[in-house]
VOBA-1610 file (N, C-alpha, C; in pm, whole numbers, padded with zeros to 5 digits, always signed):
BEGIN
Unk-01103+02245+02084Unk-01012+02159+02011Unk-00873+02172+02073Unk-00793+02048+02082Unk-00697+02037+02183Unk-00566+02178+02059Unk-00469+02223+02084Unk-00408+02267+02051Unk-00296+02126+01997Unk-00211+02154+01895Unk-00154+02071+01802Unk+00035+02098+01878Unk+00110+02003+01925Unk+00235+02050+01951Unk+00282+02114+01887Unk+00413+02120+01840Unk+00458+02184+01716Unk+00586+02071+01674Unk+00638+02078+01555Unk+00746+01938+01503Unk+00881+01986+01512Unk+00874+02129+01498Unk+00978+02167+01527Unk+01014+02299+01610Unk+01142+02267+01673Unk+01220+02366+01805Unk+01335+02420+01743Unk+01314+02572+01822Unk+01480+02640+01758Unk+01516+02639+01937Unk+01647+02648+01911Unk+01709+02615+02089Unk+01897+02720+01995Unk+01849+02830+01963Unk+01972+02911+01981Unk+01989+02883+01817Unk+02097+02823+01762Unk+02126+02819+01600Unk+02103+02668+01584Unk+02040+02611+01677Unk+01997+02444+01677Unk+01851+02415+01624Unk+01786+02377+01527Unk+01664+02327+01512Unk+01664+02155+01570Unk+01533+02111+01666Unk+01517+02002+01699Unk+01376+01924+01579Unk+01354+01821+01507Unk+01225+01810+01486Unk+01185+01686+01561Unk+01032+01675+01585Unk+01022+01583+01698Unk+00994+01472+01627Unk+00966+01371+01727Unk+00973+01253+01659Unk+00942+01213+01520Unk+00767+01261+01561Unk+00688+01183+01412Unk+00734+01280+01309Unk+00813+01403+01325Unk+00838+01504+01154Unk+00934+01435+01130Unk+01049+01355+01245Unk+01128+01289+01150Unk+01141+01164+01142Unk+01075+01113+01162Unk+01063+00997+01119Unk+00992+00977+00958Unk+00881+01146+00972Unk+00796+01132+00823Unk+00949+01160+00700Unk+01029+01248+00738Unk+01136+01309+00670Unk+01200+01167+00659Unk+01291+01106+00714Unk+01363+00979+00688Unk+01328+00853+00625Unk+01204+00839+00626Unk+01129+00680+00626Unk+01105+00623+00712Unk+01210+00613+00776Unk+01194+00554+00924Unk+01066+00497+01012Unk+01114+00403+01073Unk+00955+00391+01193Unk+00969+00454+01301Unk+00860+00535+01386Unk+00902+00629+01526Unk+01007+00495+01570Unk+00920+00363+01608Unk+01036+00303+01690Unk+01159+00270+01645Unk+01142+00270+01537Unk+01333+00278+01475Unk+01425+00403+01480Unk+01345+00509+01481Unk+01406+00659+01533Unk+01391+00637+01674Unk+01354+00577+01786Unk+01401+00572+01901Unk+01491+00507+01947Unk+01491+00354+01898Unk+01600+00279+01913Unk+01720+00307+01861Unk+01702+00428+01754Unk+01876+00503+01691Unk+01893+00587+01820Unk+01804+00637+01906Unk+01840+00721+01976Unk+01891+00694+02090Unk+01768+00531+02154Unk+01864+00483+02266Unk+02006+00471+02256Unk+02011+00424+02144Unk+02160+00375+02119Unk+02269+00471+02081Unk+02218+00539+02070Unk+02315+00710+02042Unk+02355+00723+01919Unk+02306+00661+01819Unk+02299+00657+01685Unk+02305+00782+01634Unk+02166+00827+01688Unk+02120+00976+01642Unk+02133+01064+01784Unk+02171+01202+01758Unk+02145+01298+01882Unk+02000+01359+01880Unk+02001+01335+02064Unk+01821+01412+02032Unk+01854+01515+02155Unk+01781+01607+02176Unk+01764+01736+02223Unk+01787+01687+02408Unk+01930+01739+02473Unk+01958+01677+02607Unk+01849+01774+02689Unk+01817+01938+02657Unk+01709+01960+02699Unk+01580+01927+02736Unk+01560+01816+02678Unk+01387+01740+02683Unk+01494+01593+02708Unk+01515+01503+02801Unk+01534+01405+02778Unk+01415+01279+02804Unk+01327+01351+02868Unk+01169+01250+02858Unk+01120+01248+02702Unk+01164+01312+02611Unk+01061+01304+02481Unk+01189+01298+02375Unk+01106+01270+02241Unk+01248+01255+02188Unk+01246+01343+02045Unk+01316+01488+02048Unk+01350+01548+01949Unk+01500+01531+01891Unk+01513+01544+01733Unk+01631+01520+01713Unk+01677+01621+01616Unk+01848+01636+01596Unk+01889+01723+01561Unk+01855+01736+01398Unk+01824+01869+01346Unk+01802+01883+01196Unk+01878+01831+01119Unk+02011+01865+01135Unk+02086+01834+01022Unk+02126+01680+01002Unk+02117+01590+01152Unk+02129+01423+01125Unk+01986+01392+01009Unk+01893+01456+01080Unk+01779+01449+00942Unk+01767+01455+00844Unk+01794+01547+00826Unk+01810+01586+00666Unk+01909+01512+00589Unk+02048+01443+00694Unk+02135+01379+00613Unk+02050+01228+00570Unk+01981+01195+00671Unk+01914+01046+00652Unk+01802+01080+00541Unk+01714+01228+00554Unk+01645+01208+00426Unk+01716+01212+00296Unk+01829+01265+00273Unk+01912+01282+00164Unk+01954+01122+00099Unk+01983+01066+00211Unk+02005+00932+00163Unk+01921+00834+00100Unk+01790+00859+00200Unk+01681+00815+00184Unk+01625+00840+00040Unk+01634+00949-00059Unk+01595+01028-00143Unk+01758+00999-00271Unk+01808+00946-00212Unk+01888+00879-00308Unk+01890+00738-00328Unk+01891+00710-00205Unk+01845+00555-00294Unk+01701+00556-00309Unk+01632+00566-00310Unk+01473+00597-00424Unk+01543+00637-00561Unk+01611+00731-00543Unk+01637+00737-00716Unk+01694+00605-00780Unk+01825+00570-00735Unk+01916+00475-00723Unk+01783+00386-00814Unk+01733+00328-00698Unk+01590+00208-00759Unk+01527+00312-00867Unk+01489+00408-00918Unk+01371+00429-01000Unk+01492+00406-01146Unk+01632+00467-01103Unk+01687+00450-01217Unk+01734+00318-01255Unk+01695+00176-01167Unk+01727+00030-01186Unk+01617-00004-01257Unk+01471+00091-01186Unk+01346+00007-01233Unk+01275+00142-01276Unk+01316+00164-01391Unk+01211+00262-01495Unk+01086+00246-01501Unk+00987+00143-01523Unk+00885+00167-01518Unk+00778+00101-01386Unk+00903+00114-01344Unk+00847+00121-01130Unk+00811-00063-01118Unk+00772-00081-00988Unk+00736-00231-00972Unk+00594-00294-01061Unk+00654-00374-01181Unk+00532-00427-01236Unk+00471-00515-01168Unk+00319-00510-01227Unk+00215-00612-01172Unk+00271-00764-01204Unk+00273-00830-01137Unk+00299-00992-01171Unk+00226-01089-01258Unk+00249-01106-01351Unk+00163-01177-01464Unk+00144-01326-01429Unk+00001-01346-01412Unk+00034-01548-01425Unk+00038-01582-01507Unk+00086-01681-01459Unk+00076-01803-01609Unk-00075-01879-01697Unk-00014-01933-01804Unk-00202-01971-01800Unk-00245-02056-01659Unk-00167-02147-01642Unk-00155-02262-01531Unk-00232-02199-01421Unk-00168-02086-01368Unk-00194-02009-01257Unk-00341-01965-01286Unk-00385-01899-01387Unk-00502-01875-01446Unk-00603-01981-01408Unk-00563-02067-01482Unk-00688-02163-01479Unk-00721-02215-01336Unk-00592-02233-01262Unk-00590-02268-01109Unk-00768-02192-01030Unk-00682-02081-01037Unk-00744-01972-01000Unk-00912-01957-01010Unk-00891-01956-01140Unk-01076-01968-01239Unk-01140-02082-01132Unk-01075-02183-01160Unk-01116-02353-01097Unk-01162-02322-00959Unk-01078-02226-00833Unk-01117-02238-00750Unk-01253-02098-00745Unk-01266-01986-00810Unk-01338-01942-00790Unk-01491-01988-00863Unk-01483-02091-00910Unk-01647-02161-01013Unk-01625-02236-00910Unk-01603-02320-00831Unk-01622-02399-00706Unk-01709-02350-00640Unk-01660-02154-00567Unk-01684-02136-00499Unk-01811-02052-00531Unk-01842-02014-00639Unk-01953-01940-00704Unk-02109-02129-00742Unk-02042-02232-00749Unk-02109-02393-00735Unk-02151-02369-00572Unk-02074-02329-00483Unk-02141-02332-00331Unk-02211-02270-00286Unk-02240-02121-00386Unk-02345-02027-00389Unk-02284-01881-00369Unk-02156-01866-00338Unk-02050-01735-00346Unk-02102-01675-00455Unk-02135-01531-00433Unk-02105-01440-00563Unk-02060-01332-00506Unk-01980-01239-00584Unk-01910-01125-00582Unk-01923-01017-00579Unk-02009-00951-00452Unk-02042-00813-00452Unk-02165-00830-00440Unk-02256-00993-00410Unk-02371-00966-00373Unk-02486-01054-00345Unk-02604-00972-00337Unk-02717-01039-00254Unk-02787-01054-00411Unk-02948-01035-00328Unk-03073-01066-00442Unk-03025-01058-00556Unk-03075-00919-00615Unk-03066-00868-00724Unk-02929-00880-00802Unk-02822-00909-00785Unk-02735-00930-00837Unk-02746-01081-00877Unk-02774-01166-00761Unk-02759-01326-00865Unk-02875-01311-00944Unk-02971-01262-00937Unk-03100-01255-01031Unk-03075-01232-01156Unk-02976-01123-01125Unk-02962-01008-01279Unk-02880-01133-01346Unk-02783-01208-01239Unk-02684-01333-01347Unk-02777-01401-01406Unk-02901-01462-01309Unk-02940-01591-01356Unk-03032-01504-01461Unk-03104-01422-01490Unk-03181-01371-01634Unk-03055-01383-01718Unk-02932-01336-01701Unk-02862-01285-01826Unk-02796-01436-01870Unk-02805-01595-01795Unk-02747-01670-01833Unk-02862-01719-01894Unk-03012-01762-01848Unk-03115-01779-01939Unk-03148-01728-02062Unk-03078-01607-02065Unk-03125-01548-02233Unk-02992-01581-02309Unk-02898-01586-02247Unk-02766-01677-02310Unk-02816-01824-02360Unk-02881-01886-02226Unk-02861-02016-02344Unk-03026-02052-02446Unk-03103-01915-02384Unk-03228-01931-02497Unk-03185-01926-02620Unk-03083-01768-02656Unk-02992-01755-02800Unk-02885-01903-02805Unk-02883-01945-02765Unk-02794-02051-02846Unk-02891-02160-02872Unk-02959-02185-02808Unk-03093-02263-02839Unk-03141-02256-02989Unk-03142-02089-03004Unk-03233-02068-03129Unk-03136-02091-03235Unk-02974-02039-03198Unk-02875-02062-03340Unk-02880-02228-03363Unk-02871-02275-03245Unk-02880-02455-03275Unk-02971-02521-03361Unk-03098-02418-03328Unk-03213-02482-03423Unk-03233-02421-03540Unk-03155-02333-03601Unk-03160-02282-03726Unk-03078-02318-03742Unk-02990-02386-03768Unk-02901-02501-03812Unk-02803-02387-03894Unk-02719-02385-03949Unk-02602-02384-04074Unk-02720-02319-04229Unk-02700-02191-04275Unk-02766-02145-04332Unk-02709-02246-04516
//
């Protein structure tokens, strides 16, 4: 099994972490932690200039930020991003196109035995209404 690099370098009273630890620490995308680096945004380790480690403490300041505005939003949106409710409109839309597509022979999760098991359970559906129809109003 190949041996694992390591994420982070001490270089004297300097910690470096390498790309992907900080990019996991910031949010960031690797290529958005590189393009801070082409650009000298961020400092990365002049020792290694083929690879790209960067200094701890720019890190930690971007996760700090990062970790504040998350709060920032949880304290705008208390009970986090709700599910989106439709409308009836949207509802029925919806229904309309999936009985179309269940009319063309679509079903949901399956082969044989599943339309089988529908078509018994809609036959004994409309046998019972059959029978309330013909026992009429007590």
């Amino acid at each position: 099994m190949a041996k694992r690099k390591p994420d982070v370098r001490q270089d004297g009273a300097l910690y470096w972490f390498s790309l992907p630890k900080a990019a996991g620490l910031t949010g960031l995308t690797k290529k958005e932690m590189m393009r801070r680096a082409d650009a000298r945004e961020l400092r990365t380790d002049p020792a290694v200039p083929d690879e790209y480690w960067f200094e701890r403490e720019e890190i930690w300041a971007l996760k700090m930020a990062k970790e504040a505005r998350s709060e920032a939003w949880q304290a705008r949106n208390p009970d986090g991003a709700k599910k989106r409710i439709k409308t009836p409109e949207q509802q029925e839309k919806a229904w309309e196109k999936m009985s179309g597509a269940r009319a063309q022979g679509w079903r949901p999760g399956g082969g044989g035995v599943s339309s089988h098991y529908e078509k018994v359970l809609l036959s004994e559906i409309a046998e019972a209404n059959r029978k309330r129809k013909d026992q009429g109003p007590k």
